[in-house]
N, C-alpha and C positions, 0 to 999 in steps of 0.2 A: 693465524687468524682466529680461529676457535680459541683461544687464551684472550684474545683482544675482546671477543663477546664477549665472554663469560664475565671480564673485567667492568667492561662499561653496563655490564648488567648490574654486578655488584654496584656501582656509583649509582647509577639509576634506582636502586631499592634502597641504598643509601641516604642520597638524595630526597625521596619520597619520604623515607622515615623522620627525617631532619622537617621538612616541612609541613610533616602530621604533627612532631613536637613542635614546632611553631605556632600551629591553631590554637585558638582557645579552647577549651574544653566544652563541651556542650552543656548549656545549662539546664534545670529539670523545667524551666518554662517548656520547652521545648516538648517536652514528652505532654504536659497537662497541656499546650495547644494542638497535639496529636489528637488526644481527647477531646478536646472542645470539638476538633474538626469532626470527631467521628459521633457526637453528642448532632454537631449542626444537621450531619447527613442523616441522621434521626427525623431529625424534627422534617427537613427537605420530606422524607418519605411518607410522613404522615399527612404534610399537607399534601403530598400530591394524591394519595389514596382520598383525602375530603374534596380537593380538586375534580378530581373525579367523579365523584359521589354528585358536586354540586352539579356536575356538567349533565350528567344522567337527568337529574331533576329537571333542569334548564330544557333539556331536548324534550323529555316529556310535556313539560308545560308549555313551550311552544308546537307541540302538535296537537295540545289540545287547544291553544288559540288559531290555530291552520280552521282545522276542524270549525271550528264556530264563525270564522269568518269565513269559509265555503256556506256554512250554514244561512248567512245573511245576506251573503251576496246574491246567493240561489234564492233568495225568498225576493229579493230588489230586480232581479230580475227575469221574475215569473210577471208575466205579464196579465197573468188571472188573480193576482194576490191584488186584493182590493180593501183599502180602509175600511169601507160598506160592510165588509164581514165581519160580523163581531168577532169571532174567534181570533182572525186575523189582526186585529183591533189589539185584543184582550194578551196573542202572544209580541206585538208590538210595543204595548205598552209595560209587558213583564222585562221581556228585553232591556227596555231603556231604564226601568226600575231595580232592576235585579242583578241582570246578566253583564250588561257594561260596566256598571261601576266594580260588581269582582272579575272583572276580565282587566279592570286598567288599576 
């Protein structure tokens, strides 16, 4: 029985050899799309690093818009803030001059 493996081992590596010489050969596209691949995960790594970068930005500038709309909301619903105040006047009408149009 040990002569009977050893045999159909040999057919078996035989076999496998026979149909390695059957493949085509690999062509060098093959290697410059290994490249390409490792060129694309490049590029993947840098946007994700700007990705980032942009996301950081994004969050900060949404807490400074949280921020300004607490800030508004708080002034609409004081109920001593009154037109009649100039001041109050003066930061209402800065607001809608100033502060909205670089907030939208």
């Amino acid at each position: 029985e040990a002569g009977g493996a050893g045999g159909m081992r040999a057919v078996g590596v035989l076999g496998l050899g026979a149909l390695l010489a059957w493949l085509p050969p690999v062509p060098a596209d093959t290697f410059s799309a290994l490249r390409s691949v490792r060129q694309a995960r490049g590029v993947e790594g840098r946007l994700l690093r700007r990705l980032r970068a942009y996301l950081r930005e994004e969050s900060a500038r949404l807490r400074r818009l949280g921020r300004f709309y607490e800030k508004v909301r708080a002034l609409h619903q004081d109920p001593g803030a009154s037109v009649d105040n100039p001041l109050l006047a003066f930061s209402l009408i800065k607001r809608l001059s100033s502060d909205w149009p670089r907030i939208l």
